[in-house]
Chimera marker file (.cmm) of the C-alpha trace (Angstrom):
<marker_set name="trace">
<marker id="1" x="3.489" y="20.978" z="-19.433" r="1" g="1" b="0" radius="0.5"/>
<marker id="2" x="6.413" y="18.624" z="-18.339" r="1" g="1" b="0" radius="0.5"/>
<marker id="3" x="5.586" y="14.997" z="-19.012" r="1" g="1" b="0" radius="0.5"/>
<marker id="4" x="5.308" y="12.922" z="-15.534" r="1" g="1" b="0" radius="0.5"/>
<marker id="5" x="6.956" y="9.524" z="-15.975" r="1" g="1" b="0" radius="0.5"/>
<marker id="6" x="6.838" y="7.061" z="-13.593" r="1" g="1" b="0" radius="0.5"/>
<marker id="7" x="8.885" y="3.717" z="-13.631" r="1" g="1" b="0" radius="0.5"/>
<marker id="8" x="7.130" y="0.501" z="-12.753" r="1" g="1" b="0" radius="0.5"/>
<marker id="9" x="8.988" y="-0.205" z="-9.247" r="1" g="1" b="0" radius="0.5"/>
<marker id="10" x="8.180" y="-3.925" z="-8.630" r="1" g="1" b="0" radius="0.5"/>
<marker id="11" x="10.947" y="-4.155" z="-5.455" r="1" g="1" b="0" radius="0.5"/>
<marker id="12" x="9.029" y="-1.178" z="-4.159" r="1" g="1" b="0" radius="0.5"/>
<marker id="13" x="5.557" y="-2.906" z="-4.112" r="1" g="1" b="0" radius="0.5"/>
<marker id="14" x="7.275" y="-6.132" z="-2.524" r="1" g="1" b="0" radius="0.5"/>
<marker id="15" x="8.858" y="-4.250" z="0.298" r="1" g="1" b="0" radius="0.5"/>
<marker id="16" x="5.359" y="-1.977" z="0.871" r="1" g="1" b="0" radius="0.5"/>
<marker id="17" x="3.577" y="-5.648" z="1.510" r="1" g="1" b="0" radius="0.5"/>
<marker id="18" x="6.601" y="-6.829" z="3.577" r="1" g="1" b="0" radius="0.5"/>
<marker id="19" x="6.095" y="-3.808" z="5.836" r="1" g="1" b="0" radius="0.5"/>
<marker id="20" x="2.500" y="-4.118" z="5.940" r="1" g="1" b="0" radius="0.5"/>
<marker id="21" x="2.341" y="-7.809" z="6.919" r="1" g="1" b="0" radius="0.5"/>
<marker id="22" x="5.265" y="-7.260" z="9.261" r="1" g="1" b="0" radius="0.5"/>
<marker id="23" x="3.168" y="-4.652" z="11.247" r="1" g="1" b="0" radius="0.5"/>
<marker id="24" x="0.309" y="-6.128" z="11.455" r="1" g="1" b="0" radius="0.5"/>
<marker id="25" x="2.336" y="-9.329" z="12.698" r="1" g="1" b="0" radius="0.5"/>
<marker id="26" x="3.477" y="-7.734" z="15.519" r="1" g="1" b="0" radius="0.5"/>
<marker id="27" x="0.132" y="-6.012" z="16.711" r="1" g="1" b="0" radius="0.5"/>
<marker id="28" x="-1.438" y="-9.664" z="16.115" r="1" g="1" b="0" radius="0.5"/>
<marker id="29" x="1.401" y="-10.916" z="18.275" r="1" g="1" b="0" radius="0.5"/>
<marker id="30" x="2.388" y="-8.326" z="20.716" r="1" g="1" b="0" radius="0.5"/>
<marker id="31" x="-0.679" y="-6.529" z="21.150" r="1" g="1" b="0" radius="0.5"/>
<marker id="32" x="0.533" y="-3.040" z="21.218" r="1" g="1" b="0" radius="0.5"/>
<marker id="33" x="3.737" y="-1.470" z="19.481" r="1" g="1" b="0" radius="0.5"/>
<marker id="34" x="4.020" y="1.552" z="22.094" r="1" g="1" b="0" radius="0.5"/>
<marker id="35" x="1.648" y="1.094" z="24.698" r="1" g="1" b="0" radius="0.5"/>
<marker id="36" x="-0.964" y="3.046" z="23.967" r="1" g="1" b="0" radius="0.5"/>
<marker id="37" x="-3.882" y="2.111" z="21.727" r="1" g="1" b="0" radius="0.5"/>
<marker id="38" x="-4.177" y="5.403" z="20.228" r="1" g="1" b="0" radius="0.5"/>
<marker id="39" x="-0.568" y="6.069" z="19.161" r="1" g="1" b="0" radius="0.5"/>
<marker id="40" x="-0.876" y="2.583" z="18.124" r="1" g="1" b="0" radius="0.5"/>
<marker id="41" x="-4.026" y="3.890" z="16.029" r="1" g="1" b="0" radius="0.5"/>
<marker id="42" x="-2.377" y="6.572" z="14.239" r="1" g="1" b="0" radius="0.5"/>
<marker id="43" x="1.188" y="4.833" z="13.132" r="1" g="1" b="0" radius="0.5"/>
<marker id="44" x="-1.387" y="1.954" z="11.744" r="1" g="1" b="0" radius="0.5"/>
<marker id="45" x="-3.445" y="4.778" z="9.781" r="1" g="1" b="0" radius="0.5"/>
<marker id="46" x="-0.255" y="6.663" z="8.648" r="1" g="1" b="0" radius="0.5"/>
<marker id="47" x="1.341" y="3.604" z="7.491" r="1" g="1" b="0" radius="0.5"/>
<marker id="48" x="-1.572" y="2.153" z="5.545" r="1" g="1" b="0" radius="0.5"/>
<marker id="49" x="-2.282" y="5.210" z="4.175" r="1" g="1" b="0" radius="0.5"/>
<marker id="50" x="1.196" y="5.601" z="2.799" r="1" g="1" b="0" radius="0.5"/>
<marker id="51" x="1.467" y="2.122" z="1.424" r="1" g="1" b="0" radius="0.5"/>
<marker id="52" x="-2.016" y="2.653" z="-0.295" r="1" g="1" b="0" radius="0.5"/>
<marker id="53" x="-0.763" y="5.893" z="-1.980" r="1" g="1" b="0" radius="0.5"/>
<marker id="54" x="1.968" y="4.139" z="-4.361" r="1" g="1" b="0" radius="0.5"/>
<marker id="55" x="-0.747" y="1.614" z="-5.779" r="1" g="1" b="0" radius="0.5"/>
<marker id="56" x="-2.855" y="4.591" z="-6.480" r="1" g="1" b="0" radius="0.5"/>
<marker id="57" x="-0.637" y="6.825" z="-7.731" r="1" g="1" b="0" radius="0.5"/>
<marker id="58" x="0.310" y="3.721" z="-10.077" r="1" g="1" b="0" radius="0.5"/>
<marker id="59" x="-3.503" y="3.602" z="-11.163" r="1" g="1" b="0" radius="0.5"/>
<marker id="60" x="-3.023" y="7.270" z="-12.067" r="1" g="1" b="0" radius="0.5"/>
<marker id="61" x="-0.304" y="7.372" z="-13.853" r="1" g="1" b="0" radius="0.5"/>
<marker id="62" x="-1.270" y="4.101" z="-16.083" r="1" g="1" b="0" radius="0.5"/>
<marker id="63" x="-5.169" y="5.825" z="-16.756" r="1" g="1" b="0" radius="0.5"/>
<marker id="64" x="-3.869" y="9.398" z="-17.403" r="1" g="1" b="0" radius="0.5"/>
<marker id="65" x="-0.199" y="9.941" z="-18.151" r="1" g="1" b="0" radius="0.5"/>
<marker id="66" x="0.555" y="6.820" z="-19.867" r="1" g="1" b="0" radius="0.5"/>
<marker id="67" x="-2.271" y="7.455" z="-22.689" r="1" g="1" b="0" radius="0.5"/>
<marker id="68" x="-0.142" y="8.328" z="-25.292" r="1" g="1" b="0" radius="0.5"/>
<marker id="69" x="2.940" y="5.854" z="-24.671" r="1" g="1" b="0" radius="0.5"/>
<marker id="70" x="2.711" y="2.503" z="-27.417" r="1" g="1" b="0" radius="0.5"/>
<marker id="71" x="4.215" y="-0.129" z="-25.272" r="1" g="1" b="0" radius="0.5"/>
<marker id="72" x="4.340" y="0.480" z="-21.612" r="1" g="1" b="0" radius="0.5"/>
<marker id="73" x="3.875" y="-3.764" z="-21.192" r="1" g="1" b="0" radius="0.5"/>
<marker id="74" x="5.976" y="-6.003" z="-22.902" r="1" g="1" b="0" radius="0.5"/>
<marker id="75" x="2.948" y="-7.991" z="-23.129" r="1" g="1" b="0" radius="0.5"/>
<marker id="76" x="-0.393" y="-8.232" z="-21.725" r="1" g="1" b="0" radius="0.5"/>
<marker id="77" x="0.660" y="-10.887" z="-19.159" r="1" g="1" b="0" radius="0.5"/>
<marker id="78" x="2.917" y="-8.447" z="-17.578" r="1" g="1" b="0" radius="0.5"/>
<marker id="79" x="0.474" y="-5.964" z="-17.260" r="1" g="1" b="0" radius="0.5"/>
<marker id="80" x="-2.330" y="-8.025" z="-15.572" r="1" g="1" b="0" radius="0.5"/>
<marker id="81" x="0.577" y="-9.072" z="-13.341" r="1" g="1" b="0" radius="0.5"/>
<marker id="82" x="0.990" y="-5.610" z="-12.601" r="1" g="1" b="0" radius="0.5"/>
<marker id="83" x="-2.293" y="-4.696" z="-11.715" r="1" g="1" b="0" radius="0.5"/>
<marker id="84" x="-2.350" y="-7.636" z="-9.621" r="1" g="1" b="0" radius="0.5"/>
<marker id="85" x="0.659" y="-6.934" z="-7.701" r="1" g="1" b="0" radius="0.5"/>
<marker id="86" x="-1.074" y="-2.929" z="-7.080" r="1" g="1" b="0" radius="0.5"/>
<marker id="87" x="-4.413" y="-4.922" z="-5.649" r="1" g="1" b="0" radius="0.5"/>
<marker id="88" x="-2.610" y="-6.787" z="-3.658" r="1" g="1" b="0" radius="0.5"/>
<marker id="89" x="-0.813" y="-3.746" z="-1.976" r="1" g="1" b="0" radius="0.5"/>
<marker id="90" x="-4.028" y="-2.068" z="-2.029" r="1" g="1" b="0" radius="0.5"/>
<marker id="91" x="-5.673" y="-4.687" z="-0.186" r="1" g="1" b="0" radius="0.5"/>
<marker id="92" x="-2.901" y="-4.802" z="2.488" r="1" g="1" b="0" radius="0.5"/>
<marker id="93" x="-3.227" y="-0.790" z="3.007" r="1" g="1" b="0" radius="0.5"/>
<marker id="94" x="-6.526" y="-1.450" z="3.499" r="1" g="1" b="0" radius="0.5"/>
<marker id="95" x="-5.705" y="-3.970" z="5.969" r="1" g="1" b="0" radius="0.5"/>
<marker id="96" x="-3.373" y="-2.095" z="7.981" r="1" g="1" b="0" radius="0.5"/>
<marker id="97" x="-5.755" y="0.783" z="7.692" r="1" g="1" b="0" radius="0.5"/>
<marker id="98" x="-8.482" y="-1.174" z="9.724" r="1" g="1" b="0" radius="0.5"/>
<marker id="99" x="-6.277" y="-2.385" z="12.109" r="1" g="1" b="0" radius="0.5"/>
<marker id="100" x="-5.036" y="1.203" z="12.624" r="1" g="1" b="0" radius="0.5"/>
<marker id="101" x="-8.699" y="2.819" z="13.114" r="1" g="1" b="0" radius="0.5"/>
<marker id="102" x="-9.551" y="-0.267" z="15.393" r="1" g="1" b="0" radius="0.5"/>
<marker id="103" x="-6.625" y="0.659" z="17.684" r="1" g="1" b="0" radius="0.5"/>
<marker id="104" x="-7.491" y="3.831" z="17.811" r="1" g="1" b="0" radius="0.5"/>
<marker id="105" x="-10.823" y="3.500" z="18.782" r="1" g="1" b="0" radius="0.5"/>
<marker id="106" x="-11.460" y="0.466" z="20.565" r="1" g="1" b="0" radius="0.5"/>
<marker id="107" x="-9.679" y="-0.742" z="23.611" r="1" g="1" b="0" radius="0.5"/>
<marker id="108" x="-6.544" y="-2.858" z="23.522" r="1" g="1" b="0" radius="0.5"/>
<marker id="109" x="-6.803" y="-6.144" z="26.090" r="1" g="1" b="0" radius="0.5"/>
<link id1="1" id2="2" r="1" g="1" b="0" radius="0.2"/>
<link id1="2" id2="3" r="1" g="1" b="0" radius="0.2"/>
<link id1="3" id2="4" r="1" g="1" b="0" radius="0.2"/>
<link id1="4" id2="5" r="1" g="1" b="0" radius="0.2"/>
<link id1="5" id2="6" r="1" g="1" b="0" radius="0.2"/>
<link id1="6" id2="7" r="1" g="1" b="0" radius="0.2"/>
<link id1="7" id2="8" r="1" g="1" b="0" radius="0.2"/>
<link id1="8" id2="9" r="1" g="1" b="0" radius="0.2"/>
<link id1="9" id2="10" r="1" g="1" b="0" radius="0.2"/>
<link id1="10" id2="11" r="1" g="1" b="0" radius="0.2"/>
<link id1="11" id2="12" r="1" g="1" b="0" radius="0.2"/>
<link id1="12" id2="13" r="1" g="1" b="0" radius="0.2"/>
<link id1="13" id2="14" r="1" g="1" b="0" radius="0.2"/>
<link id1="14" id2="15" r="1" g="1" b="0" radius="0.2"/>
<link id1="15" id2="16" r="1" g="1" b="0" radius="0.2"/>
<link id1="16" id2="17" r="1" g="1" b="0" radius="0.2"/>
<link id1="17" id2="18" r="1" g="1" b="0" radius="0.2"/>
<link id1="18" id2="19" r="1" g="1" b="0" radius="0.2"/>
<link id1="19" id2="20" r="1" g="1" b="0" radius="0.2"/>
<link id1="20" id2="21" r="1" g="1" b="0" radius="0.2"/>
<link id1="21" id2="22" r="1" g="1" b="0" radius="0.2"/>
<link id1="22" id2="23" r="1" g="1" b="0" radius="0.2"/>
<link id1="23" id2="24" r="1" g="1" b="0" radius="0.2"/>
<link id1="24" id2="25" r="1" g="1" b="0" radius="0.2"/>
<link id1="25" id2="26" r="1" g="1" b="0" radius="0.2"/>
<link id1="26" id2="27" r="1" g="1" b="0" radius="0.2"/>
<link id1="27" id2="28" r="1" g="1" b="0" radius="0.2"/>
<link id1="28" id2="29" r="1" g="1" b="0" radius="0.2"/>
<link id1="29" id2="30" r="1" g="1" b="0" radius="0.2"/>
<link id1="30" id2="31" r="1" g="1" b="0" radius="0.2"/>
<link id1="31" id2="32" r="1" g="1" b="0" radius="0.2"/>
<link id1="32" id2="33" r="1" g="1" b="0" radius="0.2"/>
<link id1="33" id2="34" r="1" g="1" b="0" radius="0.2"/>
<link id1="34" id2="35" r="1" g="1" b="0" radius="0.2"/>
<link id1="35" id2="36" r="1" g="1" b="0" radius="0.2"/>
<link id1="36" id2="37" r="1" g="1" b="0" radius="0.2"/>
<link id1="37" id2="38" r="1" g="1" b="0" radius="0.2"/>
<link id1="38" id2="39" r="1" g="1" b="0" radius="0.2"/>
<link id1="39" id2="40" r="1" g="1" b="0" radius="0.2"/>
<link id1="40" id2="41" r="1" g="1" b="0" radius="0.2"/>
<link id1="41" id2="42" r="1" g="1" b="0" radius="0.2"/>
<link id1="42" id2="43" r="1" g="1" b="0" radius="0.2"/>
<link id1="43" id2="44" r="1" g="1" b="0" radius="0.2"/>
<link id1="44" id2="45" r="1" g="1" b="0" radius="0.2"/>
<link id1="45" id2="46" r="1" g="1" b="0" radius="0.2"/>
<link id1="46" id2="47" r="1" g="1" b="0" radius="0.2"/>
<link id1="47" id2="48" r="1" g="1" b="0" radius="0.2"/>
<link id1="48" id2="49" r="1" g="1" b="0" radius="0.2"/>
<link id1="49" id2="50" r="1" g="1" b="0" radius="0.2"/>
<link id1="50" id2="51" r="1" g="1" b="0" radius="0.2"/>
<link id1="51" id2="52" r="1" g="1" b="0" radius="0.2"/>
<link id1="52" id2="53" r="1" g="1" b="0" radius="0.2"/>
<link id1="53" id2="54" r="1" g="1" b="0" radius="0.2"/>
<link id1="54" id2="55" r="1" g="1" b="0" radius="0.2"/>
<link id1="55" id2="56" r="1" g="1" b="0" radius="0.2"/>
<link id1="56" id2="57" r="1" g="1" b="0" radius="0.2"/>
<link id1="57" id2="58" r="1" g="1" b="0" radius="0.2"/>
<link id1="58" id2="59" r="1" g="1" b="0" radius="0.2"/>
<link id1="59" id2="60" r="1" g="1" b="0" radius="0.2"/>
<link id1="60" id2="61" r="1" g="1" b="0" radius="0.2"/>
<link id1="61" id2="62" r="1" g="1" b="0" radius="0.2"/>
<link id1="62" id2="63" r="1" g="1" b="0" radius="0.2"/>
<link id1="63" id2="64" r="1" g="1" b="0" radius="0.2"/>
<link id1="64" id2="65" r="1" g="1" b="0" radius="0.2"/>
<link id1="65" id2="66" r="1" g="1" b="0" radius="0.2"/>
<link id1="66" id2="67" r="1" g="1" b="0" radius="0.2"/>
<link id1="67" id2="68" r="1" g="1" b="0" radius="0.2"/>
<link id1="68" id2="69" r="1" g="1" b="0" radius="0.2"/>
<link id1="69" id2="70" r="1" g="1" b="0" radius="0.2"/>
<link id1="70" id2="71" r="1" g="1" b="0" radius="0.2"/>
<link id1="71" id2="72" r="1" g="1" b="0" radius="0.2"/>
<link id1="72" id2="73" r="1" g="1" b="0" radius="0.2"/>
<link id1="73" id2="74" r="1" g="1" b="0" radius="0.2"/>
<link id1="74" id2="75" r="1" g="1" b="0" radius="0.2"/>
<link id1="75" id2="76" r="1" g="1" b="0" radius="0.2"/>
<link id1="76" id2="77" r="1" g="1" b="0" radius="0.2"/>
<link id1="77" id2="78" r="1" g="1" b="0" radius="0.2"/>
<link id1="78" id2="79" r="1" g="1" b="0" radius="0.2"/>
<link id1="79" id2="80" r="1" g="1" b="0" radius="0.2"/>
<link id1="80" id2="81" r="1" g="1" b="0" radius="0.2"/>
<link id1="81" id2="82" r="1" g="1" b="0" radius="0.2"/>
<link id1="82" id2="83" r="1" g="1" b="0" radius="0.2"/>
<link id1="83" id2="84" r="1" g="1" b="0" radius="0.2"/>
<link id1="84" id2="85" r="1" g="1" b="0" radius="0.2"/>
<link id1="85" id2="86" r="1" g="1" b="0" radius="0.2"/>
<link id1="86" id2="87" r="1" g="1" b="0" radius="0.2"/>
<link id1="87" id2="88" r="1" g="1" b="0" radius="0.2"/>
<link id1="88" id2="89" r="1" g="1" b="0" radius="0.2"/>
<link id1="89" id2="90" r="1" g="1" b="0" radius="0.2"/>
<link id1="90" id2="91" r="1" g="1" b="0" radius="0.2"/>
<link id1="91" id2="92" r="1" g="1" b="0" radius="0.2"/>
<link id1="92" id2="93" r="1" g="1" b="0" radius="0.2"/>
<link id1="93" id2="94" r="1" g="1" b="0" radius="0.2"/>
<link id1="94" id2="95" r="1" g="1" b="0" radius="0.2"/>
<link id1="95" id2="96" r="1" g="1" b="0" radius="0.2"/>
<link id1="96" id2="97" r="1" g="1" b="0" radius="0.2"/>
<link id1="97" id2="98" r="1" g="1" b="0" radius="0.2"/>
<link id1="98" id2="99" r="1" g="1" b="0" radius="0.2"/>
<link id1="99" id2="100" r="1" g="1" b="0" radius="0.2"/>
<link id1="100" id2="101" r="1" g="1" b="0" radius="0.2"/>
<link id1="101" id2="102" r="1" g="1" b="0" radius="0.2"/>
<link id1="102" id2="103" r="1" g="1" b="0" radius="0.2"/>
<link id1="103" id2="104" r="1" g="1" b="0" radius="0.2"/>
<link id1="104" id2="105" r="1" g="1" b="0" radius="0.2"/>
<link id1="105" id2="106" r="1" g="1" b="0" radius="0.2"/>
<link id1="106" id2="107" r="1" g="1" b="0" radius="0.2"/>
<link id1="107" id2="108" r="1" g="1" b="0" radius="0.2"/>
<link id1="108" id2="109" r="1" g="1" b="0" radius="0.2"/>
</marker_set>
């Protein structure tokens, strides 16, 4: 079996949060992004699903296909920072999730 190697994409977490709070900025603000509540609904549910998916999928690869490497931190700072940075994208997935399935089924004044 191929070995599945992942690298640690810090600029990639940053940008997933950016686009998170920037979306949820503009339904706070504007109130809709298209116009209807339940397209609004779905692109909120899409997009927080997809910006959960890269914190989990660096939870999985750290638990199961990073067993056997010796150093994948430089030091155990770095990798609490790490895990940090993944909750915190988590957390904003999450986020954006709610605000998604709240669009979608509640009514937009």
């Amino acid at each position: 079996m191929e070995q599945h190697r992942r690298k640690r994409n810090i600029k990639m977490l940053w940008a997933l949060i950016l686009l998170g709070i920037a979306y949820s900025g503009v339904l706070h603000y504007q109130r809709t992004l298209t116009g209807l509540g339940e397209v609004d609904g779905i692109i909120g549910v899409l997009l927080g699903l997809y910006i959960c998916s890269h914190p989990a999928a660096n939870l999985v690869d750290m638990l199961f296909f990073r067993q056997g490497a010796r150093h994948p931190f430089s030091s155990r700072r770095s990798a609490v920072l790490w895990l940090v940075l993944n909750i915190v994208v988590l957390l904003i997935g999450w986020v954006v999730i709610f605000g998604g399935t709240t669009r979608f089924f509640g009514r937009v004044d």
